[in-house]
C-alpha positions in Angstrom: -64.1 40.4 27.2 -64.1 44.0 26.7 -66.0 45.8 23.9 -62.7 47.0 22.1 -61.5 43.3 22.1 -64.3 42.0 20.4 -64.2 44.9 18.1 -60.7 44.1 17.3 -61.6 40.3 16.9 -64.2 41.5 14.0 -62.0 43.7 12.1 -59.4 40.8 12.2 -61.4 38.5 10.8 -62.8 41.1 8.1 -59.4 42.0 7.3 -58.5 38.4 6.7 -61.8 37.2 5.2 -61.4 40.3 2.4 -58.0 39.7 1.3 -59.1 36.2 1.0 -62.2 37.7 -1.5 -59.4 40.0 -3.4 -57.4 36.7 -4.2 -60.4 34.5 -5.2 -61.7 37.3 -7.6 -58.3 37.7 -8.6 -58.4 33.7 -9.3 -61.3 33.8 -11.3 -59.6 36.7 -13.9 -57.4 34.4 -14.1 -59.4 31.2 -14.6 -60.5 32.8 -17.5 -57.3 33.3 -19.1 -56.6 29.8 -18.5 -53.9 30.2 -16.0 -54.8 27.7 -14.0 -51.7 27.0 -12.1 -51.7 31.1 -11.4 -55.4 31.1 -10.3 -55.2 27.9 -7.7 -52.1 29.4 -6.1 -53.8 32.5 -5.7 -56.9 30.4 -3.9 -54.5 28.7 -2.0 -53.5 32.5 -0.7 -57.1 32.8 -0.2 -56.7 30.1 2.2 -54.2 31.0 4.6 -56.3 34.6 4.8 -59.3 32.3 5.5 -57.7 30.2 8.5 -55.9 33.7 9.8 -59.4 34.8 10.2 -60.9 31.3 11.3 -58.6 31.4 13.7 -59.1 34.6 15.3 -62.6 33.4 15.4 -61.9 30.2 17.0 -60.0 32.1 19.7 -62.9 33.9 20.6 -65.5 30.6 20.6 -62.6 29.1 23.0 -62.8 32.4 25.4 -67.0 32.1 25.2 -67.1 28.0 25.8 -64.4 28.6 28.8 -66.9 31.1 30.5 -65.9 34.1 29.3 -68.5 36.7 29.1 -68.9 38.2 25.4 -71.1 40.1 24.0 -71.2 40.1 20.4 -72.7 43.6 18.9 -73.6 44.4 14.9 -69.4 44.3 13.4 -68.9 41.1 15.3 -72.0 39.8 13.0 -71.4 41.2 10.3 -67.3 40.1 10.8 -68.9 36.9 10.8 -71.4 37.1 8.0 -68.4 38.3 5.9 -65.8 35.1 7.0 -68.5 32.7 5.4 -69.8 33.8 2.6 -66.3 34.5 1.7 -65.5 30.9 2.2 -68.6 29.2 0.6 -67.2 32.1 -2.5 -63.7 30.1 -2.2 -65.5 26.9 -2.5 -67.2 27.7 -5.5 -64.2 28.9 -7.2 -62.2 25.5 -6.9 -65.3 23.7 -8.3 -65.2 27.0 -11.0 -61.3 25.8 -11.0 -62.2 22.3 -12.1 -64.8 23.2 -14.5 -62.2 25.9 -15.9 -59.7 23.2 -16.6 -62.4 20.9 -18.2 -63.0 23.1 -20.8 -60.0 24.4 -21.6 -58.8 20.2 -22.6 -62.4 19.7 -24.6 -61.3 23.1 -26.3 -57.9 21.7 -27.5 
């Protein structure tokens, strides 16, 4: 696989992985106006950005396990670094979600 191509890989799955952060941070304003309905749709959106990315990445594990040479420089790593902490950031937030909602009933 060529350098460009792997370079595009990365900057897919940063594109993907930060409009996936945007929406959870966008959830979590909203979790705190208790608009829960609003804030899990927009983790839901979060999501699909997180599998776009997951599966550009997957596409590229397939290409390396088949035989394919790839060499992986500093944006691939970072590309990666980015698509899971962004998705351990989404797993917090539905827990957030959860605890959100909790309140919100003891408050009433």
């Amino acid at each position: 696989m060529e350098q460009d191509q792997i370079q595009n890989v990365a900057f897919n799955i940063i594109l993907h992985s930060g409009s996936s952060r945007t929406l959870i941070h966008n959830a979590f304003e909203l979790m705190r106006n208790n608009e829960f309905e609003s804030a899990a749709s927009r983790l839901e959106e979060a999501n699909d950005d997180l599998l776009s990315a997951h599966q550009t990445q997957s596409s590229l594990l397939q290409q390396y396990s088949s035989g394919e040479d790839v060499n992986v420089d500093i944006i691939m790593v970072h590309a990666q670094d980015h698509l899971m902490t962004t998705m351990t950031l989404r797993e917090v937030a539905l827990e957030m979600l959860s605890l959100y909602e909790r309140i919100a009933k003891i408050d009433k």
